[in-house]
Each structure stands twice: as C-alpha cells, then as structure tokens.
N, C-alpha and C positions, 0 to 999 in steps of 0.2 A: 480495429480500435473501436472501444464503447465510449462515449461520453455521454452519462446518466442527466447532465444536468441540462443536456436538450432538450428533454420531453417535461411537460409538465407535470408535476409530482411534487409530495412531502420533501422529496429529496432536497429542493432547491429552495425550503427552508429552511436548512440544517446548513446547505453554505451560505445564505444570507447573514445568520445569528452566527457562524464560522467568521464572517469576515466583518463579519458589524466590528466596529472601534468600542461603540459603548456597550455592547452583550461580551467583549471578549474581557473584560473587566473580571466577569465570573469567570473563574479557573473550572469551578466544577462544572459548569454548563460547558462552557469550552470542548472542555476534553470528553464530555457526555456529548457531543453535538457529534464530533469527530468517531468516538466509538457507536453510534448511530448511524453514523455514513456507513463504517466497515460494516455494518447487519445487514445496511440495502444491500453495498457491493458484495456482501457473501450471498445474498439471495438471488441475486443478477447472474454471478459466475457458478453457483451449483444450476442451470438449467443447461449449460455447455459440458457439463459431468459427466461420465458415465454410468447410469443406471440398469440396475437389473430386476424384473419381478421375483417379490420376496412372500411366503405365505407368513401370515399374522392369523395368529388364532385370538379372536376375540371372546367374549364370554358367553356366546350366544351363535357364536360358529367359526367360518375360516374366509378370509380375503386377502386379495392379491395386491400388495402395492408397491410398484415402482422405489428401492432403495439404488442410496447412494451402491455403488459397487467397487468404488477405494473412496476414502478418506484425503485428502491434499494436505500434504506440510506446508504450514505459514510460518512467513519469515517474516523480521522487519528491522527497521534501522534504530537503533537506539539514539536518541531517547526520541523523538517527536513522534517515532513511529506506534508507541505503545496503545493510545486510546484507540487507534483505528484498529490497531492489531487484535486488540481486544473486543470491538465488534465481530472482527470473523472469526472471533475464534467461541464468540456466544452462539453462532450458528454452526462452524465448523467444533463441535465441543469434544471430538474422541481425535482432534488433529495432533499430529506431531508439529513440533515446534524449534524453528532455529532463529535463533539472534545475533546478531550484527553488534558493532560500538565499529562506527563511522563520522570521520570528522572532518572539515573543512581545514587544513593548516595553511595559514595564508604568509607569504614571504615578503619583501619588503615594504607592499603595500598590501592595498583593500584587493586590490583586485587580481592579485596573484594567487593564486590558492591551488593546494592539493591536496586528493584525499587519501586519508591516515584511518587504516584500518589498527584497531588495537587486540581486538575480542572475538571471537566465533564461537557459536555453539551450535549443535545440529545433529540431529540424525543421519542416520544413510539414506540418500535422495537417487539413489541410482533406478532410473526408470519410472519416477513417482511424478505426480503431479505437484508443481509448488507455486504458493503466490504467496508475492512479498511483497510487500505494503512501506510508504514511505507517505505523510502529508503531500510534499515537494517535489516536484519535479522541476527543476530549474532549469541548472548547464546537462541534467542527465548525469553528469561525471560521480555521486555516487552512488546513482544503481548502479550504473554500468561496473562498476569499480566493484560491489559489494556481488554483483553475479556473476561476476569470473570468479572471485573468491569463493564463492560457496559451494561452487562444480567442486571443490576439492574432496566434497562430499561424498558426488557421485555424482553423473550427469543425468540431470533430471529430464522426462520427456515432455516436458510441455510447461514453463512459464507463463502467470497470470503476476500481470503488474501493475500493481494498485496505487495511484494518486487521488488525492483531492482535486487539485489545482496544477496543471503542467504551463509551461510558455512552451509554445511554438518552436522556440530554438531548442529547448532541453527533445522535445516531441523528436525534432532532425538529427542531434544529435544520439539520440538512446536508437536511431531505426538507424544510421550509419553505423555505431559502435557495437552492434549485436551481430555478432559473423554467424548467426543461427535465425532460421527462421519459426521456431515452434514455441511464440509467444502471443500472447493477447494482453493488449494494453487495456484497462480500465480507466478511465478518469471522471472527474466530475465537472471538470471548466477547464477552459484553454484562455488563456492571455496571453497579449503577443509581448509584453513586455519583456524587459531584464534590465536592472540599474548597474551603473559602469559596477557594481559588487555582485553582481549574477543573483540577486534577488528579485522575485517576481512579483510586476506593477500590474493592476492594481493587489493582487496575490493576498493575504491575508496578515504578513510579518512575517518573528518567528517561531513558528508552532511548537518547538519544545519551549520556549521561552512563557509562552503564552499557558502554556500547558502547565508545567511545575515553577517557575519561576525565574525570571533571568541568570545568566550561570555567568563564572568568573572566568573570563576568557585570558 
C-alpha cells in the first residue's frame, strides 16, 4: 500500500483545493484537481512497470533508454471516476480502456445499500496489467464488486487500485474481500471515518456530484 499524501509534495495541494468547501465550488478546478492527482498517481505506479532498454535514434546519433515494456488498461467507475481516469490516461496515452457504470441502490433506508452494476466495457485483460481508479473508497463494496466483474474479461496479473481518499474500514474490508493477492493499492489520504450512510468524514463529499452536477436520485 502507497499513500502519496505522506510525504510532502504538490500532491497534498491538489487534495487540500480537492476537499476545500469554498475551491469545490469550481467544477472545472474540481475535476482539473482530481485529473492532476491521476498524473501524479500514473507517475508513482509506472516506476513499479516493467521496463526494457529501447534504442532511439536521435538526429545526431543512437541512445539507449529504458521504455515502458506493456502498456496497463485503466479502468474506472462511472461517473466520479472519469477526471482521475483521465489523468492516467494523459500519462498512460496508448492505454487500453474499460468502463464500469456502478451504483449504490439503497433499500428501505440510508443505510442499506447495494451495489447495482448496469454497463461494462473492456478489452481482453487476460495476463495484462490493470488499474482502476475510483475517487472513494468507502465500505470498499464497489471495487470489490466492480473487480470480480471485470475478471469476466480475463484474469488480469496484477491489479493497481487507485483512490484519493479511503476510510480505514473500506482499507479492511477491500484486503478481506480480495481472495487474490497480486494487487497494490495506491491512495492519497486515509480517514478513519464513515457516517451511519458509509460516507467518508472528513472525506471530500460527492465527487461525481461535485464534479458534473448533483444527479436525480
């Protein structure tokens, strides 16, 4: 597990103006803030890649440098997932790309809920590397839920799982609910919270919300 927002860095700019009340006001900064983080975290997790020496012929002769040696498919959750998604993929730029539409359907109350996949799209992931990117990590329940679904693809070798902001409990519950061990979690801040509605305190809100607009539940 990486959490970027230990060390000090630009990064822990990008979620301060992320969780500011008065900067979240701006949609475009918003979601420009969030597609900012995905460019650190695509910088972070291409040094765990596999690379190979490649000759470049320059104008003026030949040099050896170190390339990516595969490409990783990015996945993400629709919709809050799209600005971060769209950082890695300004760095990851010849990736393949699968999408998700995952949702919270909540039963008599607030605090019942489960998750309702509608949409998949995806390449063949058999044996590829993939990271999937989601703002939230809360209760965990829809990664968890959106990574068993997309094995349907092909079982990929190696999982990179991209948050902003996880709780402590979502952290227990995505390391119990993963019957595989060939993931690395990325994050940028941990709070131990969850409101009795499994959203996370002090956490930022809600990021598709914040991002395009409140939606008609």
């Amino acid at each position: 597990m990486h959490i970027l927002g230990e060390n000090n860095s630009i990064f822990n700019q990008f979620i301060a103006e992320i969780r500011d009340v008065n900067i979240q006001k701006d949609r475009m900064r918003f979601r420009r803030n969030l597609e900012r983080a995905g460019e650190i975290f695509a910088y972070e997790i291409s040094k765990k890649l596999d690379f190979k020496p490649t000759d470049i012929t320059t104008p003026l002769g030949e040099v050896i440098i170190p390339l990516l040696n595969e490409t990783p498919v990015l996945a993400t959750i629709l919709r809050a997932g799209l600005p971060m998604h769209q950082g890695l993929l300004n760095y990851f730029d010849k990736a393949e790309n699968s999408f998700i539409s995952a949702y919270r359907k909540h039963g008599k109350n607030e605090k019942e809920f489960s998750i309702k996949l509608e949409y998949m799209s995806g390449p063949n992931l058999e044996g590829k590397t993939v990271i999937i990117s989601d703002p939230m990590l809360a209760t965990a329940a829809s990664m968890l839920t959106v990574i068993k679904a997309i094995q349907q693809f092909g079982k990929p070798k190696h999982f990179h799982i991209v948050s902003l902001i996880a709780s402590s409990e979502g952290i227990l519950n995505l390391k119990k609910g993963l019957k595989q061990d060939n993931y690395t979690l990325w994050l940028g801040a941990i709070d131990d919270e969850l409101t009795a509605t499994s959203y996370i305190v002090p956490g930022l809100g809600d990021a598709g919300d914040l991002a395009y607009g409140p939606k008609q539940n």
